[in-house]
C-alpha positions in Angstrom: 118.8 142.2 151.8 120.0 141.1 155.1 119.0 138.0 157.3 117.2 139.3 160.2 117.8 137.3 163.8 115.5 136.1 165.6 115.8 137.8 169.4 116.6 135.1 171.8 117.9 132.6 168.8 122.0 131.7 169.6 123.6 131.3 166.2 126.3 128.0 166.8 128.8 128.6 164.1 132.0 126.6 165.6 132.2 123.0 165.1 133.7 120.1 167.2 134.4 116.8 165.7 134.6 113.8 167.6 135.8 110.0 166.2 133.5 107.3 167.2 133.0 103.8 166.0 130.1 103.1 163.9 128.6 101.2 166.8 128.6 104.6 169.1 127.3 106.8 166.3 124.1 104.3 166.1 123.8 104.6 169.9 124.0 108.7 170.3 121.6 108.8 167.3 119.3 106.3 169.6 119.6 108.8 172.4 119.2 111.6 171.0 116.1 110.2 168.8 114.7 109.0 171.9 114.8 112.7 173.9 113.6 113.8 170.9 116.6 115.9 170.3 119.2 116.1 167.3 122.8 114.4 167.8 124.4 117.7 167.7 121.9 119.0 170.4 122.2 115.4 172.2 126.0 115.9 172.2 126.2 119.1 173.2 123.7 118.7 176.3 125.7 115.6 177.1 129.1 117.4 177.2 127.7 120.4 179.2 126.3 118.2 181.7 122.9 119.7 181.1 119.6 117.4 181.8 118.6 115.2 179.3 115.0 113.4 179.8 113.4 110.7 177.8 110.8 111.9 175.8 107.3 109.6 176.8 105.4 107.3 174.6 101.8 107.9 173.9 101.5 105.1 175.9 103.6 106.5 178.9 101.6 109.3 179.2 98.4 107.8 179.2 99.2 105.4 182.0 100.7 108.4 183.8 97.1 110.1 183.6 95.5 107.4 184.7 97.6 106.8 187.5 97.1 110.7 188.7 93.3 110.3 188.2 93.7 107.0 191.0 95.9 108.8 193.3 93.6 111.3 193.5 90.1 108.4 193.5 92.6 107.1 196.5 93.1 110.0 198.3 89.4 110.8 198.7 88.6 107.1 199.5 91.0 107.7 202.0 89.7 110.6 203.4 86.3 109.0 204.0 87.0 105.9 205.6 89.9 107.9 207.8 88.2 107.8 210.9 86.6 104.5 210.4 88.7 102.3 209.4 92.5 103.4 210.5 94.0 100.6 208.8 92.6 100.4 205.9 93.2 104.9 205.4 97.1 103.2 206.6 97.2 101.2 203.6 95.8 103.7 201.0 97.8 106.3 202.7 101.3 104.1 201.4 99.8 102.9 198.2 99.3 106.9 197.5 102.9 107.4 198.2 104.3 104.1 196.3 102.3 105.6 193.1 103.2 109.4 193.5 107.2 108.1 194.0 107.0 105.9 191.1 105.2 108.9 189.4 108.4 111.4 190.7 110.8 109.0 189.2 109.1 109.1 185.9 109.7 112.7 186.0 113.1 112.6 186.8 114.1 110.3 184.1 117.4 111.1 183.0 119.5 109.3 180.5 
């Protein structure tokens, strides 16, 4: 009986071998471990210039929660002392954007 393909699935039949040092075999295996991709898949992502981002630690993306739950604390502290206090709303205002940049560049993390 015949294999039946998945809709959507490409089939990669052709091969491309590369030489490398044992050293940069260790460190693509490293990379592509750490985006939680295979070294095929790593390589091939890699070569076609596509994205590749770092796959968080448990640890990562608990501090990343917390941080959005203090932005947002921040923001409506903000809001209520906005007319009463100007400089003190001035200082949470930039300590909002400092976290939600930091926050962006997490995001963007590209190897």
């Amino acid at each position: 009986m015949k294999k039946q393909r998945l809709k959507g699935v490409v089939q990669r039949k052709e091969t491309v071998k590369v030489r490398c040092t044992k050293l940069e075999k260790k460190q693509i295996e490293k990379l592509a471990k750490s985006a939680s991709l295979t070294t095929a898949g790593y390589m091939r992502k890699k070569s076609l210039n596509h994205k590749i981002h770092k796959t968080l630690t448990t640890e990562e993306i608990e501090a990343m929660m917390i941080l959005s739950r203090n932005v947002n604390a921040l923001i409506r502290i903000s809001n209520l002392v906005r007319n009463r206090q100007p400089n003190l709303y001035h200082e949470i205002e930039m300590l909002v954007k400092n976290i939600q940049e930091w926050y962006q560049g997490l995001n963007k993390y590209d190897k």
